[in-house]
N, C-alpha and C positions, 0 to 999 in steps of 0.2 A: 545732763538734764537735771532739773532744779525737780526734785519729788515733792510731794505734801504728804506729809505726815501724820495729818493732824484730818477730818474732814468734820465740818460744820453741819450742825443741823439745816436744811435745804431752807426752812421759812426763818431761821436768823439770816443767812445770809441775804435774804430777799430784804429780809426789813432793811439793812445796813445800806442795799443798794439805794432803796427807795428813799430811805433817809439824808442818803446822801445826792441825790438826786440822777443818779448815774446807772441808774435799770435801763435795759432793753432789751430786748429780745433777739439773739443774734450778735449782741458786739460781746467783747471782751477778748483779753490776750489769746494767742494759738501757738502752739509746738507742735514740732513735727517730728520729733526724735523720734528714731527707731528703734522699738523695743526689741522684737526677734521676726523669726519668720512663721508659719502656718505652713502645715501639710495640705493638700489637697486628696482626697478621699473620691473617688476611687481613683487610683493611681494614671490609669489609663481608661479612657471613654466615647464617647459619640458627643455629636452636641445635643441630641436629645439626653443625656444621662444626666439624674438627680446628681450634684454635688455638696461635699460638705467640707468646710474649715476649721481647721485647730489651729490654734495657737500654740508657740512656743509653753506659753505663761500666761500669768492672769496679767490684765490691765492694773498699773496702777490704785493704790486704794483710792483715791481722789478721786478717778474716773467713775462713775456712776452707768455710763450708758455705751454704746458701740455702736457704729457707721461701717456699710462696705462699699466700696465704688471699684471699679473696674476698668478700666484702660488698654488699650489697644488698637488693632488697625480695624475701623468702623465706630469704634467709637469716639464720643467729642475727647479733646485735648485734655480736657480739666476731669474727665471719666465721665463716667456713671453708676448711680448708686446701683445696689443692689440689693442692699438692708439698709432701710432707713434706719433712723434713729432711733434704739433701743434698748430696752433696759440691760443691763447684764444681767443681771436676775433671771432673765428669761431664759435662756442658754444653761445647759447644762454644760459640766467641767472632762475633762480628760483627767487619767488615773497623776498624770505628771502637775495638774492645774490648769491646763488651756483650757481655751474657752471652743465650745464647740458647735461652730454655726453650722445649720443647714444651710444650704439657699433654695429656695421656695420653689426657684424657673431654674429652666435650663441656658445655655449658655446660646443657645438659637432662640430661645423668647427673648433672650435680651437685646441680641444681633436686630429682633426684628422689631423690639422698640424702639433703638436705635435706629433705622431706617434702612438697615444693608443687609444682601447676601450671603457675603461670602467668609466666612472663618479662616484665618491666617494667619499664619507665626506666634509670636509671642502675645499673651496677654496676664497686667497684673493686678491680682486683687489687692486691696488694701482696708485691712480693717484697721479702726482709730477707734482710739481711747479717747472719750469725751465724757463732757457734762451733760445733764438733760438739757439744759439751757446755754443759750448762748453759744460764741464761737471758742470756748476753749477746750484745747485737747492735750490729751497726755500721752501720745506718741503711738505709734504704730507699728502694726505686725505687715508681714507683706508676703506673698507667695503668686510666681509665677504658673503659667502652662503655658504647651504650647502644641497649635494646633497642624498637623502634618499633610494634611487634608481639609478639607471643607468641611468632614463631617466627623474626622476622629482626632483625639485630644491627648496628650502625654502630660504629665508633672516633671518629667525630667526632659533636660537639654539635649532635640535629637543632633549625634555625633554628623557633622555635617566631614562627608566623602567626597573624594572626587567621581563623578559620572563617568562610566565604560560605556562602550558598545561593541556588540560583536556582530559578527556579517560569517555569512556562511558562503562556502564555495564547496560543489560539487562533481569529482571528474571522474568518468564521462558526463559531461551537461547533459543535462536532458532523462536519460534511461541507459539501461544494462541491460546486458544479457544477463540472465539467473544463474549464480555460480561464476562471475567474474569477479575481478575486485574492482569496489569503489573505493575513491577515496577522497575522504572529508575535510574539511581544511576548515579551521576558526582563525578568524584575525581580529584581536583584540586591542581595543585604540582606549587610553592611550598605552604603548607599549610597555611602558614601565609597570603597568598592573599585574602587579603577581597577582598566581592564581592558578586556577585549574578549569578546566572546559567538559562540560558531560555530555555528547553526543547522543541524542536522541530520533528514535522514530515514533511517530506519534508519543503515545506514552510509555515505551519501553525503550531502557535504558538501551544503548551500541556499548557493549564494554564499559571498561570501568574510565574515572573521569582521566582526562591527561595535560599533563602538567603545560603550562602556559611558557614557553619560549622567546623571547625578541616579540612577543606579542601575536603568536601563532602557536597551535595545538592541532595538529592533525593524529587522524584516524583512516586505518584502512579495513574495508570489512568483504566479505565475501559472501555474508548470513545471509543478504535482505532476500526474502521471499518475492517471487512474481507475485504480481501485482500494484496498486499504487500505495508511493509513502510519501510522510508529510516530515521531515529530517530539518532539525533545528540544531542550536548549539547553546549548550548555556554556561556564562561564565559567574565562576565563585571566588570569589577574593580571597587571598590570605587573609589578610587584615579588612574586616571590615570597618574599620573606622577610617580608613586611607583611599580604599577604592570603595563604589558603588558594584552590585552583580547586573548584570545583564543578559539579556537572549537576545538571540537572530530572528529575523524575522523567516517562517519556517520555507522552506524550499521543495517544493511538488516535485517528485521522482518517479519516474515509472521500471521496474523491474520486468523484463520480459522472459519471456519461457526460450530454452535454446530452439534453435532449427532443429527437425526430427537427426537423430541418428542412425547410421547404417548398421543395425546389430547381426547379421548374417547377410552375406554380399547374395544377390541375386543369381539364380543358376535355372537352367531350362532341367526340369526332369520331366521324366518319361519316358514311353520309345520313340525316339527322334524319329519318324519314319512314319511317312505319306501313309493317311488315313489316323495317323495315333492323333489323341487328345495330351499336349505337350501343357505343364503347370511351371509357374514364376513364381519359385520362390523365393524369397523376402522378406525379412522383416524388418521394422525399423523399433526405436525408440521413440514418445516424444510428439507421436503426428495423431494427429486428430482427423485425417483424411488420406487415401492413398488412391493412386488410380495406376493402370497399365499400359502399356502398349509393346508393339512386337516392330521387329525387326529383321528383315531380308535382304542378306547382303548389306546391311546399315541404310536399308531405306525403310521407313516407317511404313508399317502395311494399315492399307486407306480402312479404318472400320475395326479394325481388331483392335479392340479397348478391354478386351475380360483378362482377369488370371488366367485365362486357359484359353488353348487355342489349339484348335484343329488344323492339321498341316493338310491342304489340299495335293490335288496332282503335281500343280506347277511349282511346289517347293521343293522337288526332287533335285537333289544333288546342288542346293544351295542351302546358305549357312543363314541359317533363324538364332535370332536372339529376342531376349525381352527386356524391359526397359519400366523401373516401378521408381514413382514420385510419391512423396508426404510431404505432408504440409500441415503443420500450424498459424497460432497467429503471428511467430516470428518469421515467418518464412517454409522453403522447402526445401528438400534435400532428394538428387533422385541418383538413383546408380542403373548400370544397366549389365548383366551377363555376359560372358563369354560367348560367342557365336558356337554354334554347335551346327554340323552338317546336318543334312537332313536326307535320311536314308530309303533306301528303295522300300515302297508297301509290301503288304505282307500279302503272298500268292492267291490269286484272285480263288474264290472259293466255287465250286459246281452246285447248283441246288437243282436244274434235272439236265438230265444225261442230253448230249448229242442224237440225234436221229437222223434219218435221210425218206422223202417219200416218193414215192412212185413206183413201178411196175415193177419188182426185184426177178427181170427174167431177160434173157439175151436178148442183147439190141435193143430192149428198153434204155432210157436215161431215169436216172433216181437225182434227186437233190438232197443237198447237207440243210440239215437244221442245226442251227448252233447249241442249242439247250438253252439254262439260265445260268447265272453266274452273278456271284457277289465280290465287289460291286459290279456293275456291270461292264462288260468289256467292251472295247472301242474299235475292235477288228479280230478278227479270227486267221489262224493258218487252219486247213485241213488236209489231210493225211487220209485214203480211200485204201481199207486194207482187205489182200483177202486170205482168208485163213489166217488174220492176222498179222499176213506181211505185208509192208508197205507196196503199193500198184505205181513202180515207177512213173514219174510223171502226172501221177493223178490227184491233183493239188486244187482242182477250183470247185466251186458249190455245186457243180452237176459233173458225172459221172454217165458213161453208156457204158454198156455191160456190153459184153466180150464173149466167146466162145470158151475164149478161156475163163473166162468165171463161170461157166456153164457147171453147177452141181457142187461149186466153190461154195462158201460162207462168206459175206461183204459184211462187211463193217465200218464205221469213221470213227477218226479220232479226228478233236478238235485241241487246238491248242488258242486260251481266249487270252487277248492282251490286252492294255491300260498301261497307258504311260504312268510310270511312279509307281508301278506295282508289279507283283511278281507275277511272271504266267501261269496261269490251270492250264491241267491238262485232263481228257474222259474222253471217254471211246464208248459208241452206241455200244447198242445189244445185234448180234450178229443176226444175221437173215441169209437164208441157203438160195441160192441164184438158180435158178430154175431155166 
């Protein structure tokens, strides 16, 4: 580039033109030489963000005034200004010499004087060295940006990567038991992307991240808590300027709570024996609900649902057992006891004695009262004594007296029965046979 060295006062040179007949406004020679480049301030931005330009250097002495247009996709071919035509004087300088333009608008006021949307890829400013008049110039500075987004802006060249994805797989599909192992699987396309995978549930970390494989990274874990989880995968590139990072899109898990546990096997206590109240015990881990039921001879007795159970008459000398379920929301778990016999009641108890009424005198008949008895008895033997001693043969509820009882003492004993229980035995109060 041809420089000038020398600059004319502005109204000589006007006269010289007019003189010579060749003024206009707008004509004369143009160069486009490029002097150096301009920084862009602030480095990185929005399209609403104030921006400003430095130059390398100053313009040319010759140059009198500055121009900026801007070029890119939305705008016309030929650009758009951005600073009109202005003095350098106006502008202040950089410690090096540049020249240091604001720009007034943002790079969206300009998009929208231009008539479009959308902010994309590269765009370049260009400031030019010119005259106030006329078209010639004395070369130009130039500074890119470029837009990453619609709405945000860089000064440097972004490193273009290749694009990953990653996809997530879950085994068991679906949900777990709590305290089993899952296990995680990332598969990362394309395969050659080094890298590492960080296994997440919701926002906390699964372990530490794991190195990438033939383009797989699995993890196995046993931690996850009952309940639901929301389990992604996220890959990180070695090299970010070769591969892009990527996540999965996240994968809904339900963890479930185990089926109750059997922490003490079920057993009948008590005194197994007709009239006792017999208890099931039991316990589980884990259940949120338990019920009972009983068992005779291994057939389920119709109604008997309590812990506890009352062994009636008729479970004499058959085998009871009990039978206890839990159950959570995973399910249930039930166990059932050893059969245990069921043994004869305990001997029936007397609450009032034996008696006999009628005339206690020869050749009268007297009859047996049974008394009372806990619980109550279902048949009687009776035993007619006199002095005590058993009156052969004399065994049914009435009795006639005898010569020989004559001045004797009579008495009964009763002996009172119940199936599944032991016999009582009581003997009246004696009476002298008259």
């Amino acid at each position: 580039m041809t420089s000038l060295t020398a600059r004319r006062p502005l109204s000589a040179a006007v006269a010289v033109l007019v003189a010579a007949g060749t003024f206009a406004l707008g004509a004369g020679s143009a160069r486009a030489d490029v002097l150096g480049g301009m920084e862009v301030s602030p480095a990185t931005g929005s399209d609403t963000t104030g921006m400003s330009l430095t130059t390398d250097g100053p313009c040319p002495d010759a140059a009198t005034n500055l121009i900026v247009s801007v070029k890119g996709s939305g705008f016309p071919a030929s650009g758009q200004n951005v600073v009109g035509n202005s003095p350098i004087t106006t502008y202040g300088t950089s410690p090096q010499g540049g020249i240091v333009v604001p720009l007034t608008q943002t790079m969206r006021d300009y998009a929208n004087t231009a008539g479009f949307s959308t902010l994309q890829g590269r765009y370049d400013f260009t400031l030019t060295c010119r005259s106030a008049f006329g078209a010639t110039t004395f070369g130009d500075f130039t500074a890119p940006i470029w837009f990453t987004s619609n709405t945000a802006y860089q000064n440097t060249e972004p490193v273009h990567t290749v694009a990953t994805t990653t996809a997530l797989a879950v085994s068991p599909a679906g949900s777990a038991t709590q305290g089993t192992s899952v296990k995680l699987t990332a598969t990362v396309a394309p395969a050659a992307a080094a890298g590492s995978v960080q296994f997440m549930d919701g926002t906390k970390a699964l372990g530490s991240p794991v190195a990438v494989a033939a383009g797989s990274a699995s993890l196995t874990t046993a931690a996850l808590a009952a309940g639901g989880h929301s389990l992604t995968a996220h890959f990180t590139p070695t090299d970010p300027t070769a591969f892009g990072p990527s996540a999965s899109t996240a994968v809904a898990y339900t963890v479930k709570v185990p089926k109750p546990v059997v922490v003490s096997a079920p057993k009948v206590t008590g005194t197994v024996r007709v009239g006792a109240t017999v208890t099931c015990a039991v316990s589980f881990s884990g259940g949120t609900s338990q019920i009972w039921s009983w068992q005779l001879d291994g057939v389920t007795v119709r109604g008997a649902t309590g812990r506890t159970y009352l062994l009636p008459d008729a479970d004499y000398k058959h085998k009871i057992a009990c039978r206890s379920v839990a159950s959570n929301s995973s399910g249930s778990t039930g166990a059932t006891s050893p059969a245990v016999t069921v043994a004869v009641g305990a001997t029936l108890r007397n609450t009032a004695l034996p008696s006999f009424t009628g005339t206690v005198a020869t050749g009268h008949t007297v009859t047996a009262r049974g008394g009372s008895w806990t619980p109550a008895a279902t048949h009687y033997v009776i035993i007619w004594r006199r002095d005590g001693k058993a009156i052969t043969g004399a065994t049914r509820s009435t009795y006639t007296l005898t010569k020989a009882d004559h001045g004797h003492l009579l008495s009964l004993t009763i002996i009172a029965q119940r199936t599944g229980w032991t016999s009582g035995t009581a003997t009246s109060r004696s009476v002298r046979v008259g």
